[in-house]
LUMFIRO-612602 format. One record per atom (N, C-alpha, C): residue number from 1; residue in three letters; atom name; x, y, z. Coordinates in steps of 0.2 Angstrom, whole numbers. Last residue first. Layout:
// LUMFIRO-612602
     n   res   atom      c1      c2      c3
   NUM   ALA     CA       X       Y       Z
...
END
This chain:
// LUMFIRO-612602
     n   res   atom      c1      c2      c3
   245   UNK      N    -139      61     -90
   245   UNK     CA    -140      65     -94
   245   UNK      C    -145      59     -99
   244   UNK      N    -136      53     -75
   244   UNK     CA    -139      59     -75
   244   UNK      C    -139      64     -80
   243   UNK      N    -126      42     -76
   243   UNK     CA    -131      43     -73
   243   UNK      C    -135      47     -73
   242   UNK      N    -117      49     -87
   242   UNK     CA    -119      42     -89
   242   UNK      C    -124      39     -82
   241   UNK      N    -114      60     -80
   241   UNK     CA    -115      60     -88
   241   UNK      C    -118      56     -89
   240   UNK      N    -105      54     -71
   240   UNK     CA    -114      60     -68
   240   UNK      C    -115      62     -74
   239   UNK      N     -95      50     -76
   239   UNK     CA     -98      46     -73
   239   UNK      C    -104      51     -72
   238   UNK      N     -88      58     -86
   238   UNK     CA     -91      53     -88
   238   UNK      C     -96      50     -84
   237   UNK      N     -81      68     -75
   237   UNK     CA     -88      67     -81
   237   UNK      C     -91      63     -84
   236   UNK      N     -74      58     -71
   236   UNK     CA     -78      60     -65
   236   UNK      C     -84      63     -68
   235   UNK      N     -66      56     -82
   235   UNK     CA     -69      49     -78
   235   UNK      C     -75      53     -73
   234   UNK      N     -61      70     -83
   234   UNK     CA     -62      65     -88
   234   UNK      C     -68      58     -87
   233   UNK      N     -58      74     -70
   233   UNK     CA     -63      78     -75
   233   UNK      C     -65      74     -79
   232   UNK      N     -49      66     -62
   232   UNK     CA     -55      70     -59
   232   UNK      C     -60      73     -62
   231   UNK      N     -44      57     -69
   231   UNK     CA     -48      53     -63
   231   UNK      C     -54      59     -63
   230   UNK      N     -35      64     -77
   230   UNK     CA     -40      57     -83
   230   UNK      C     -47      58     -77
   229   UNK      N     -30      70     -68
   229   UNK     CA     -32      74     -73
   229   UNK      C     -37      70     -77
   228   UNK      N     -21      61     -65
   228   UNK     CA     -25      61     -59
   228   UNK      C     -31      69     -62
   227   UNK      N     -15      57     -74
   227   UNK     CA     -18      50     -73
   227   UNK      C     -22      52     -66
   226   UNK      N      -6      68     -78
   226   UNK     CA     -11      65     -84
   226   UNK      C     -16      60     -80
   225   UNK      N       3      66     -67
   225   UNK     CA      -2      73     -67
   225   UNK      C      -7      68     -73
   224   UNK      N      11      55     -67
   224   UNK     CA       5      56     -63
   224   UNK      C      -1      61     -64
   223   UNK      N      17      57     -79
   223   UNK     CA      13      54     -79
   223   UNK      C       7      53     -73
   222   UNK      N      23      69     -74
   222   UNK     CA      20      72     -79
   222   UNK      C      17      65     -80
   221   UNK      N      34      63     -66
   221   UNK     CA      26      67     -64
   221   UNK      C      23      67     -67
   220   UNK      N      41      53     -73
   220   UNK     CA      34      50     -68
   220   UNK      C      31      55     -65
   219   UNK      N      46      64     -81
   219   UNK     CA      42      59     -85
   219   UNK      C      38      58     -79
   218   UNK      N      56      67     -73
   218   UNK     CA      51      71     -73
   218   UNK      C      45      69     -79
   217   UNK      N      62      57     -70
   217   UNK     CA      60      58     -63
   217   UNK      C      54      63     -65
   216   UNK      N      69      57     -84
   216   UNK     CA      66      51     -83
   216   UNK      C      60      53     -76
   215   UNK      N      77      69     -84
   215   UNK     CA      72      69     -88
   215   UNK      C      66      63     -85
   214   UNK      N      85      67     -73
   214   UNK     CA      82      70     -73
   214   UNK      C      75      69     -77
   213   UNK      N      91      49     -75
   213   UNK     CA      91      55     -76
   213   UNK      C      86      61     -74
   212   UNK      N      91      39     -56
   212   UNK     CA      89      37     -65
   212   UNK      C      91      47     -67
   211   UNK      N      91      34     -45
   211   UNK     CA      95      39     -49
   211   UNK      C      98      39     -56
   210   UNK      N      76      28     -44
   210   UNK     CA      78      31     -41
   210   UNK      C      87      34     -41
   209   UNK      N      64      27     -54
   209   UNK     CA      73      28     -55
   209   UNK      C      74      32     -50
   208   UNK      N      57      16     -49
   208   UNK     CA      57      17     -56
   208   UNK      C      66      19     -58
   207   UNK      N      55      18     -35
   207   UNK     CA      53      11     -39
   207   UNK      C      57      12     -46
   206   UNK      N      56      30     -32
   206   UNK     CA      62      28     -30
   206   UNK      C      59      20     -30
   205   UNK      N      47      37     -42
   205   UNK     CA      53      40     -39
   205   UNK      C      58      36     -38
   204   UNK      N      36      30     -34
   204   UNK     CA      36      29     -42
   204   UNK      C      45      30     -44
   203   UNK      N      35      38     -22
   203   UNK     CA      34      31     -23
   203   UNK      C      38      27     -28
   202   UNK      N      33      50     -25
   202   UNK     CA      39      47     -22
   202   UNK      C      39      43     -22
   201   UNK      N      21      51     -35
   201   UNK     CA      28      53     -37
   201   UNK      C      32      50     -32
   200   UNK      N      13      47     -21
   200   UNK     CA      11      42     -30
   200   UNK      C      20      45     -30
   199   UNK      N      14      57     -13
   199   UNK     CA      16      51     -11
   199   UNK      C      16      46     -18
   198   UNK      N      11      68     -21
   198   UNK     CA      15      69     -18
   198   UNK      C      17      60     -16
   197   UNK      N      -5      65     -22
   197   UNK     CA       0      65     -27
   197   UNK      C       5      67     -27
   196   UNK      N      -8      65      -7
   196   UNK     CA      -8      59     -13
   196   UNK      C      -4      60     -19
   195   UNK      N      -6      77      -4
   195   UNK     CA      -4      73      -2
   195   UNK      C      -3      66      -5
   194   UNK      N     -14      84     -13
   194   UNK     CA     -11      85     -15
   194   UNK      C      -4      81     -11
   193   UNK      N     -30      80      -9
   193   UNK     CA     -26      78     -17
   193   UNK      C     -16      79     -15
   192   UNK      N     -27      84       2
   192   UNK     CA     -27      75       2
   192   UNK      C     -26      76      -6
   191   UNK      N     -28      97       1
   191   UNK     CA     -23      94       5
   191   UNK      C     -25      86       3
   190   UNK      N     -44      97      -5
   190   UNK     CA     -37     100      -7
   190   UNK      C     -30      97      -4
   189   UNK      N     -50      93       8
   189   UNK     CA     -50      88       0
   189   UNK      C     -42      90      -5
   188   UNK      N     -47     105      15
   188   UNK     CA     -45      98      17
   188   UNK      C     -46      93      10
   187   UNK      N     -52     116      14
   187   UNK     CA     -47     115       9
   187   UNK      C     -43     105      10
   186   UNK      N     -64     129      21
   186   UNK     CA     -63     121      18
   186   UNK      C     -58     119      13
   185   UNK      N     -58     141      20
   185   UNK     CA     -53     139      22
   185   UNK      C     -54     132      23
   184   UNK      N     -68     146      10
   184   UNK     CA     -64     147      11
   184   UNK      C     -57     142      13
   183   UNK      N     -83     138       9
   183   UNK     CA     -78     142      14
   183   UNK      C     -73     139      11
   182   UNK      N     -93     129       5
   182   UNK     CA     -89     136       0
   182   UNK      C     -85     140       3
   181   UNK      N     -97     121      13
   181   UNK     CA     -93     119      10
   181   UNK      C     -91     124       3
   180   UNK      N     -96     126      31
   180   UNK     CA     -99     127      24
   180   UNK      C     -95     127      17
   179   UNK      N     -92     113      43
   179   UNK     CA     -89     118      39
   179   UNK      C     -94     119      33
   178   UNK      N     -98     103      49
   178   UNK     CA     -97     110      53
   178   UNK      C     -95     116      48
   177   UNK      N     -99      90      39
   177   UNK     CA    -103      93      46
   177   UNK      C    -102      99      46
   176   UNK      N     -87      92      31
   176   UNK     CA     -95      92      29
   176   UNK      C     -99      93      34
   175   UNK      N     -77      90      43
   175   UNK     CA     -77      96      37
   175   UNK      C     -85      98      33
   174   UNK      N     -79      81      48
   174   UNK     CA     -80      85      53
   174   UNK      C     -82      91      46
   173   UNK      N     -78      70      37
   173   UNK     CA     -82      70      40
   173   UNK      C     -84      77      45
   172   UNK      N     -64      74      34
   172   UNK     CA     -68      76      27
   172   UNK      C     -75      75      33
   171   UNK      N     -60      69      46
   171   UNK     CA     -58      75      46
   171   UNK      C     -63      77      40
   170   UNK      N     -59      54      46
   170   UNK     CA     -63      59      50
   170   UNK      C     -63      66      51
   169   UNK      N     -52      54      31
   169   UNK     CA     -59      52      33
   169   UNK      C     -63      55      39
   168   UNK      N     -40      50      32
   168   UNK     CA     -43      58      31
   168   UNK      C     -49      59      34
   167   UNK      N     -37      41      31
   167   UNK     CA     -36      44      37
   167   UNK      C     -38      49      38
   166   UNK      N     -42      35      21
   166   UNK     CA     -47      32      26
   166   UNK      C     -43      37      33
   165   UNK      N     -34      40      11
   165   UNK     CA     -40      43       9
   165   UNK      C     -44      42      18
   164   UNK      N     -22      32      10
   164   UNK     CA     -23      38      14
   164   UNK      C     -28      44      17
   163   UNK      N     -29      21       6
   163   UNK     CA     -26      21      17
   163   UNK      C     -28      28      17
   162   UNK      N     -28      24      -3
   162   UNK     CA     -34      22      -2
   162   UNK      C     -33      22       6
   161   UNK      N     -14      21      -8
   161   UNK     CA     -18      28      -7
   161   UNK      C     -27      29      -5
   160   UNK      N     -14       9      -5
   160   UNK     CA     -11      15      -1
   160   UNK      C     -13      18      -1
   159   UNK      N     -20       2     -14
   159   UNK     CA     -21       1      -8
   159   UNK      C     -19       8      -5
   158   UNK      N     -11       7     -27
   158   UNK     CA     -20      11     -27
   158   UNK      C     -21       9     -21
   157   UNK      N       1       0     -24
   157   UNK     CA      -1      12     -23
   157   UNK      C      -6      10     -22
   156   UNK      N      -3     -13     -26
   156   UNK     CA      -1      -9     -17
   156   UNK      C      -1      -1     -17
   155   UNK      N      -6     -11     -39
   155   UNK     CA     -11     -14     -30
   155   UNK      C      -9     -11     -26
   154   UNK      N       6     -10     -43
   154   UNK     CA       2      -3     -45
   154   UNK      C      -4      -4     -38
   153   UNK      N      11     -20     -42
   153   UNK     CA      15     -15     -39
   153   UNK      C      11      -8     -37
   152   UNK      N       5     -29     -48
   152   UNK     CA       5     -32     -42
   152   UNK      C       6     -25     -40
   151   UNK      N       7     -24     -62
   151   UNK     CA       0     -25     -61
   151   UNK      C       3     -25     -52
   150   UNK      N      22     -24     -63
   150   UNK     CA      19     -19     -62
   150   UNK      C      12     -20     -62
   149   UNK      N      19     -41     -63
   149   UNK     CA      25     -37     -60
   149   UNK      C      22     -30     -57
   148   UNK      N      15     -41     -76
   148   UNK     CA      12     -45     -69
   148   UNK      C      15     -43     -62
   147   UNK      N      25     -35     -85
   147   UNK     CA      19     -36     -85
   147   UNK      C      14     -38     -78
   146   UNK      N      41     -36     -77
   146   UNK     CA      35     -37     -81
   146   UNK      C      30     -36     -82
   145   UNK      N      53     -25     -76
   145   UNK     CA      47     -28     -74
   145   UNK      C      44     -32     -80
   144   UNK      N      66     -18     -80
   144   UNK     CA      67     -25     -81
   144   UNK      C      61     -28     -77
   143   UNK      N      62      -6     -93
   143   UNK     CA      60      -9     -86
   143   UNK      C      62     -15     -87
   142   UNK      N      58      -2    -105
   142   UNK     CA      66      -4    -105
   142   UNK      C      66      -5     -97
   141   UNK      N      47       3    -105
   141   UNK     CA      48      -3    -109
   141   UNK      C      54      -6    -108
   140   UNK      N      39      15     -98
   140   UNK     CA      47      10     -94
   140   UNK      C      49       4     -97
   139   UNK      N      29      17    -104
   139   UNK     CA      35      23    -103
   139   UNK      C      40      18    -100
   138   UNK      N      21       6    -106
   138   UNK     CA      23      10    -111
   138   UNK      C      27      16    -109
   137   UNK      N      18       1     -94
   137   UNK     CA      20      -3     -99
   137   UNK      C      24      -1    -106
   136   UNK      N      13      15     -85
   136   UNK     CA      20       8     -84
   136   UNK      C      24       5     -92
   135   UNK      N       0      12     -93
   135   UNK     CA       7      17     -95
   135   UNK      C      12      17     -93
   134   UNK      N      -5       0     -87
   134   UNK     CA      -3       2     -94
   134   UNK      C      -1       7     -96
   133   UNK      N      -5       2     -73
   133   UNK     CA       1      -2     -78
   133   UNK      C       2      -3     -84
   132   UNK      N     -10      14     -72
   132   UNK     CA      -3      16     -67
   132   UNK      C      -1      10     -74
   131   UNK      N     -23      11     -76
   131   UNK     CA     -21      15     -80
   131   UNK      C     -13      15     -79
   130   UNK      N     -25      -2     -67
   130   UNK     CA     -26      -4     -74
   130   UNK      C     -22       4     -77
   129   UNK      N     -27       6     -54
   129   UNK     CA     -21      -1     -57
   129   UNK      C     -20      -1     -65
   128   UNK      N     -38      13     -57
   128   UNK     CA     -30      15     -56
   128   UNK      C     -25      10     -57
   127   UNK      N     -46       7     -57
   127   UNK     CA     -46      13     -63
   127   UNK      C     -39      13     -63
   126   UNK      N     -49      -1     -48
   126   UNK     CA     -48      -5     -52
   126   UNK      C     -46       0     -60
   125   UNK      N     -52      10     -37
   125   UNK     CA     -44       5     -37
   125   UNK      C     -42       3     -44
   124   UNK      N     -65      14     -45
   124   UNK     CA     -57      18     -42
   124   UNK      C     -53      13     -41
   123   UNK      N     -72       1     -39
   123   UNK     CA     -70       3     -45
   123   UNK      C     -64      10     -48
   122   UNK      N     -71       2     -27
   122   UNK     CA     -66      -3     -28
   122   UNK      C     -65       0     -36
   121   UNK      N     -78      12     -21
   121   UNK     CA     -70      13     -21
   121   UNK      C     -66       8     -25
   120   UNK      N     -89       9     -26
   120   UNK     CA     -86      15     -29
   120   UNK      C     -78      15     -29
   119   UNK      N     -99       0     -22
   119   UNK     CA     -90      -2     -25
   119   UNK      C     -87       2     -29
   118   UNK      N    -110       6     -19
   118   UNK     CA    -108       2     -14
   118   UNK      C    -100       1     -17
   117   UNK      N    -113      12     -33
   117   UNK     CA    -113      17     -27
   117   UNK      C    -110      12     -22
   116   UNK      N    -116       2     -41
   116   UNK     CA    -109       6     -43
   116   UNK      C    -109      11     -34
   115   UNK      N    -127      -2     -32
   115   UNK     CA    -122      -8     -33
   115   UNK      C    -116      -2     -34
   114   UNK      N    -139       9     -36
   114   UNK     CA    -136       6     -29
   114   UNK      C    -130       1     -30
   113   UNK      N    -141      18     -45
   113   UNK     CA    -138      12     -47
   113   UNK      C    -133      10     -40
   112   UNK      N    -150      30     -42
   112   UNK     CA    -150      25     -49
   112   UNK      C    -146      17     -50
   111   UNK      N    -146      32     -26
   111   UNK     CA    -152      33     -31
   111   UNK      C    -154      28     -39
   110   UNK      N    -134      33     -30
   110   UNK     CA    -135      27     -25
   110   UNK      C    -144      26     -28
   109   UNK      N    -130      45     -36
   109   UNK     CA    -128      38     -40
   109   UNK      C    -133      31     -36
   108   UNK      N    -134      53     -26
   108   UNK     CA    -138      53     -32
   108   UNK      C    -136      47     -38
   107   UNK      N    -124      49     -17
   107   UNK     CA    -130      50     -15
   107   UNK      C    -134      49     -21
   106   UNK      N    -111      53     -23
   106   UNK     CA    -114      46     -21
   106   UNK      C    -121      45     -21
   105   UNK      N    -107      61     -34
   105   UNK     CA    -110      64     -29
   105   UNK      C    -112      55     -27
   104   UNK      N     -93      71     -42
   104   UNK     CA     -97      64     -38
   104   UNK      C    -101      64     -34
   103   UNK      N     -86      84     -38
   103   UNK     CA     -91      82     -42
   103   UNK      C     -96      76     -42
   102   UNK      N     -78      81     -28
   102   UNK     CA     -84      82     -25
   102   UNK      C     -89      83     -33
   101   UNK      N     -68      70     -23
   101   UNK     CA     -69      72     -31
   101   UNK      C     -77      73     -30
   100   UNK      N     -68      66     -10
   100   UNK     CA     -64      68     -12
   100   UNK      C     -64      73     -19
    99   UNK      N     -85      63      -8
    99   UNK     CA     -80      63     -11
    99   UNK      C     -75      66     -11
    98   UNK      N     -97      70       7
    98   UNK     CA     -94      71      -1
    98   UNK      C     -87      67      -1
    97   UNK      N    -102      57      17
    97   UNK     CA     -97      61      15
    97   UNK      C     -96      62       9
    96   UNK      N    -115      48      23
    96   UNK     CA    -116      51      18
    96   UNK      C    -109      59      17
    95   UNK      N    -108      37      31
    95   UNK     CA    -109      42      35
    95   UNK      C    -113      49      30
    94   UNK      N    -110      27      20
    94   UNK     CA    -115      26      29
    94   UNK      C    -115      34      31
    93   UNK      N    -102      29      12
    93   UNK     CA    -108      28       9
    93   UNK      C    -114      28      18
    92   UNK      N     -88      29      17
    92   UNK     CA     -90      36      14
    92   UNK      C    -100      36      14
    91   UNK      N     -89      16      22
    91   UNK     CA     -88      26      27
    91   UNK      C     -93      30      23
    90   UNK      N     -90      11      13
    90   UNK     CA     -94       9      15
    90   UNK      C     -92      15      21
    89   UNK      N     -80      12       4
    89   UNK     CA     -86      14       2
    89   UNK      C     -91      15       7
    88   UNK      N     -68      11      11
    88   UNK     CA     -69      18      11
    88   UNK      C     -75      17       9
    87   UNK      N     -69      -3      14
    87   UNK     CA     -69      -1      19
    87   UNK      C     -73       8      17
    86   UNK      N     -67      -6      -1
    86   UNK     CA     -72      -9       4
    86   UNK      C     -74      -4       9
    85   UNK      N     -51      -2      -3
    85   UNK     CA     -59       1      -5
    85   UNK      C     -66      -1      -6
    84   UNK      N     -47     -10       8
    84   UNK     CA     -46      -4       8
    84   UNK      C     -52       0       4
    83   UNK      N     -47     -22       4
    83   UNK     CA     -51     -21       9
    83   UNK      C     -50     -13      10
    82   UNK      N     -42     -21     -13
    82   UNK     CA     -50     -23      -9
    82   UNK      C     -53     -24      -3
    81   UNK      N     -30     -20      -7
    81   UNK     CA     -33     -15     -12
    81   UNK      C     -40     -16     -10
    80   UNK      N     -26     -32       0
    80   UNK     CA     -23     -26       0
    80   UNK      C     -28     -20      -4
    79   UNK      N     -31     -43      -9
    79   UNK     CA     -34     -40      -4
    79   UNK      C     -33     -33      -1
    78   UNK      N     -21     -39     -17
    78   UNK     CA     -27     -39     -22
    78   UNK      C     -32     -37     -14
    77   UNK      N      -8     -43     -10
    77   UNK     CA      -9     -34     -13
    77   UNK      C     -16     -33     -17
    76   UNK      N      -6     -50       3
    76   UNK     CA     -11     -51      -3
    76   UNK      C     -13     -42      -6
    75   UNK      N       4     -41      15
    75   UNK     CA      -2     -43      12
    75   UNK      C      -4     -45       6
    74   UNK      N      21     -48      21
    74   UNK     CA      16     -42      17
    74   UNK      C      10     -46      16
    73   UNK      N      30     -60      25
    73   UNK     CA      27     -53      30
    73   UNK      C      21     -45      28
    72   UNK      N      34     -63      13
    72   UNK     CA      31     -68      18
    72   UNK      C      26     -63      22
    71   UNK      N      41     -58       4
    71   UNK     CA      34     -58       3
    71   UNK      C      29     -60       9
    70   UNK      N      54     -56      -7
    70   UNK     CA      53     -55       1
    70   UNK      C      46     -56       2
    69   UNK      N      55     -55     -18
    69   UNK     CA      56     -63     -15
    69   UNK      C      53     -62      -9
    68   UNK      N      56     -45     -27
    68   UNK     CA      64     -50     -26
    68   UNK      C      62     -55     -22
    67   UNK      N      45     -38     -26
    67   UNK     CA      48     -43     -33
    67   UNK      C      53     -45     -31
    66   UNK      N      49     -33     -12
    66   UNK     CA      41     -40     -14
    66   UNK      C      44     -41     -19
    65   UNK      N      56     -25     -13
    65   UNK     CA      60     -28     -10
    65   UNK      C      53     -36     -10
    64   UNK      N      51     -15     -20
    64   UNK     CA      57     -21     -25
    64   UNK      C      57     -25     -19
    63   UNK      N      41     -12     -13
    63   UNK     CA      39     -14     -16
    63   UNK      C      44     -17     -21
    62   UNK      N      49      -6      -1
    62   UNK     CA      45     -12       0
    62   UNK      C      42     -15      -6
    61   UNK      N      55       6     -10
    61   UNK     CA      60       1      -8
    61   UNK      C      56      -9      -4
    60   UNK      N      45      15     -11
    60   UNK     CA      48       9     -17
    60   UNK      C      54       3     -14
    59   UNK      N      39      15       3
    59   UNK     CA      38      13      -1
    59   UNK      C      40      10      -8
    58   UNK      N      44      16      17
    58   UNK     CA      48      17      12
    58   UNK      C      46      14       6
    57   UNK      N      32      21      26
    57   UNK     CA      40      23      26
    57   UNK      C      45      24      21
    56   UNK      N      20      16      18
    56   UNK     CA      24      25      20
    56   UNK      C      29      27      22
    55   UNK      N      23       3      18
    55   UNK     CA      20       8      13
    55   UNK      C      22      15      14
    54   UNK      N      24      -1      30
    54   UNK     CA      30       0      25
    54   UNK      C      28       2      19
    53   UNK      N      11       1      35
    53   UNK     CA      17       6      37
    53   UNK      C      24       4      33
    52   UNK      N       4      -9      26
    52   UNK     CA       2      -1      26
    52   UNK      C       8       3      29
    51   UNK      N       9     -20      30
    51   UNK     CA      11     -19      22
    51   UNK      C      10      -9      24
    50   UNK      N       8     -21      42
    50   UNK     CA      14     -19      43
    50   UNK      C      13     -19      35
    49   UNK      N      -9     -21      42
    49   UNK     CA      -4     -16      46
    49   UNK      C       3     -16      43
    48   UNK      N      -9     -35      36
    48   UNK     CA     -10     -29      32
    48   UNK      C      -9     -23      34
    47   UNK      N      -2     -49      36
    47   UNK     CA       3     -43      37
    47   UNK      C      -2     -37      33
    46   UNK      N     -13     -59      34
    46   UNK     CA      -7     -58      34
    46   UNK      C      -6     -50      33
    45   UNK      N     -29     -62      35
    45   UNK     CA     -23     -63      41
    45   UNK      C     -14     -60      40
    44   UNK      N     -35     -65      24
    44   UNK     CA     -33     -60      27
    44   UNK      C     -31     -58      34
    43   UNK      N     -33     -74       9
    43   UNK     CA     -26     -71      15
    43   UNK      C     -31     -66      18
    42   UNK      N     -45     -72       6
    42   UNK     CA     -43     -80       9
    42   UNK      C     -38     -77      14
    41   UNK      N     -49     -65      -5
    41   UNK     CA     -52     -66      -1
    41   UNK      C     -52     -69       7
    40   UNK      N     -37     -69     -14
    40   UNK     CA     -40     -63     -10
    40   UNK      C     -43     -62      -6
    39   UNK      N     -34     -80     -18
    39   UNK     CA     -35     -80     -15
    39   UNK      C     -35     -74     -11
    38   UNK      N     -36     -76     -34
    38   UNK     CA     -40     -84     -30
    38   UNK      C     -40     -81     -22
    37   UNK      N     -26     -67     -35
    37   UNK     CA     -32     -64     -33
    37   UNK      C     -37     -68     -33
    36   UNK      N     -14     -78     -34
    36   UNK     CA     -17     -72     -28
    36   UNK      C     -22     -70     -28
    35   UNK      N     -14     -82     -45
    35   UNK     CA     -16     -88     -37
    35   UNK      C     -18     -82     -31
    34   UNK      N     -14     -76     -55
    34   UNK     CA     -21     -78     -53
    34   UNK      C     -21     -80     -47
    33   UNK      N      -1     -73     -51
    33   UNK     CA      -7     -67     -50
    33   UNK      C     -13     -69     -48
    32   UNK      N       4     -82     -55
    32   UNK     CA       5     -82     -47
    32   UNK      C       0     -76     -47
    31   UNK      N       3     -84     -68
    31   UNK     CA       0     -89     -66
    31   UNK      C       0     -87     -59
    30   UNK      N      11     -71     -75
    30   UNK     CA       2     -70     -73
    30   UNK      C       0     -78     -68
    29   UNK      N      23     -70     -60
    29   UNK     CA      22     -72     -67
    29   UNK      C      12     -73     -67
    28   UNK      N      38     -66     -51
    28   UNK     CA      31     -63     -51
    28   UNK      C      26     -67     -60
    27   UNK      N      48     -78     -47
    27   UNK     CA      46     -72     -50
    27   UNK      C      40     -70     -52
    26   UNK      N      45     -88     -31
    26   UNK     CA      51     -86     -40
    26   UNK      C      47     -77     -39
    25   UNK      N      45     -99     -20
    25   UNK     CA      43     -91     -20
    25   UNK      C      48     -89     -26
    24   UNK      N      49    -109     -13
    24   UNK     CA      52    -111     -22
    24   UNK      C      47    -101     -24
    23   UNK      N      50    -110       0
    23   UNK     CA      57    -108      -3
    23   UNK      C      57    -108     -12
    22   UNK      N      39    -100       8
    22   UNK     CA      39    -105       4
    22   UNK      C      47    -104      -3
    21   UNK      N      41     -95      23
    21   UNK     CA      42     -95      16
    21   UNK      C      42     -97      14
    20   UNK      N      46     -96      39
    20   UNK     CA      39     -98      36
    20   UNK      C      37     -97      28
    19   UNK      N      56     -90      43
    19   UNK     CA      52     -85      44
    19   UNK      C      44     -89      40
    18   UNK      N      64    -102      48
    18   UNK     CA      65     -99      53
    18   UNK      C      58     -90      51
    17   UNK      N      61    -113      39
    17   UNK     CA      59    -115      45
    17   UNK      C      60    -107      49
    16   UNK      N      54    -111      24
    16   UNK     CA      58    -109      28
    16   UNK      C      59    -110      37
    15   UNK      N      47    -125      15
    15   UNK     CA      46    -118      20
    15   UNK      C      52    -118      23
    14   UNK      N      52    -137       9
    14   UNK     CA      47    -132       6
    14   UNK      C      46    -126       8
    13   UNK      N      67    -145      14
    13   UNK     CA      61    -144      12
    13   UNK      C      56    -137      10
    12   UNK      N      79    -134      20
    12   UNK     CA      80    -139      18
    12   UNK      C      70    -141      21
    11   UNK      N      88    -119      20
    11   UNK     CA      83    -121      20
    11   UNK      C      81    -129      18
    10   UNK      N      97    -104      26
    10   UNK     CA      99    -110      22
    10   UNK      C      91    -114      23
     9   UNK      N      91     -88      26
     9   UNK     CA      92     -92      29
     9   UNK      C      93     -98      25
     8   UNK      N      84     -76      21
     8   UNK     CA      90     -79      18
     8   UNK      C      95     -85      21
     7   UNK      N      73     -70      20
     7   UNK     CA      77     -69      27
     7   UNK      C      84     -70      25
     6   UNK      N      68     -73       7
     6   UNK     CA      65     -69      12
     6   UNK      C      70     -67      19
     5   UNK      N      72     -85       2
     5   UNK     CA      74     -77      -3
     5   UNK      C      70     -69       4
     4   UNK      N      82     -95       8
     4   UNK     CA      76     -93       8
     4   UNK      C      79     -85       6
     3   UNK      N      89    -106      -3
     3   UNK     CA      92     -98       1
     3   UNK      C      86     -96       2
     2   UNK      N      92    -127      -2
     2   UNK     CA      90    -117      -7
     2   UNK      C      91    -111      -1
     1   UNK      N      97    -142      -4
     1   UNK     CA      97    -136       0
     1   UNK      C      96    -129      -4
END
């Protein structure tokens, strides 16, 4: 007899009879990684609406409450990520919408190298996860995470914020349409930075330390500020550097 970790239900064989869990669901470890991003392609039937609104309700609290077991009803966090940055490429790249990071310019990348122009977003996802866990790795060393852990956790931000980029979406479109893009009161790209990086810090806030000391709370800004600094000048030069000099 085991405790489904998802409902908590008593359970006798392999799945939970009552939410459908697989009862041996352990601890996040790199062998479960690779099962999931095998099958990324494969879950996508499972819970991507309700991963995305429990993402914005209560973010860190969805994302401990996946590393303790609960999992059944959430998405595949690799799918999670790559249909989201699938989807935005292919907005941004049909409807020809400047960027968020208007120094990027798609259009002139698409020209030289059609492929990075089609997986713009994903390669963004993959900038993110990869920077979020390796300075995870190294400012919360005394985290009871692991390594595989905070890779899975950082998918569902980069997913998110990739959501929140796709609600914007119609509005960055009406904006380049209608609005001339040295006006003034175009400020919409500005509001989605500053949304996003409001939502990162909350997220992180109440994953990390939620009443943890001051110092610690003012540590995950100051890592988000550096990692959205790297994104927009650092990486956003290097890339119209590395097409176009």
């Amino acid at each position: 007899m085991n405790t489904c970790k998802n409902c908590g239900h008593t359970v006798e064989g392999n799945y939970c009879s009552h939410c459908r869990q697989d009862v041996h669901t352990g601890r996040l470890t790199w062998k479960e990684i690779a099962r999931q991003i095998r099958n990324a392609t494969v879950d996508v039937d499972r819970g991507f609406f309700f991963t995305a609104r429990e993402m914005f309700v209560r973010p860190g609290v969805t994302l401990r409450n996946y590393l303790e077991g609960k999992r059944v009803n959430y998405s595949n966090p690799f799918f999670f990520v790559l249909l989201t940055a699938g989807f935005a490429s292919l907005l941004f790249m049909t409807f020809d919408v400047s960027l968020p990071v208007q120094s990027i310019n798609l259009e002139r990348i698409e020209r030289v190298n059609p492929l990075v122009a089609q997986k713009y977003f994903v390669l963004v996802g993959i900038f993110f996860v990869t920077m979020l866990s390796v300075s995870d790795g190294l400012l919360y060393r005394k985290s009871t995470l692991n390594a595989a852990e905070l890779l899975v956790v950082n998918a569902f931000q980069a997913g998110q914020v990739l959501v929140i980029t796709l609600l914007f979406f119609p509005v960055l479109l009406v904006q380049d349409r209608l609005i001339d893009p040295g006006d003034i009161t175009a400020g919409v790209r500005t509001l989605l930075k500053a949304i996003t990086f409001g939502y990162l810090v909350w997220t992180r806030w109440q994953l990390f330390s939620p009443s943890g000391p001051a110092w610690q709370r003012a540590l995950s800004v100051a890592q988000i500020v550096a990692l959205v600094f790297l994104y927009e000048y650092v990486l956003a030069g290097f890339i119209m550097r590395t097409f176009f000099e």
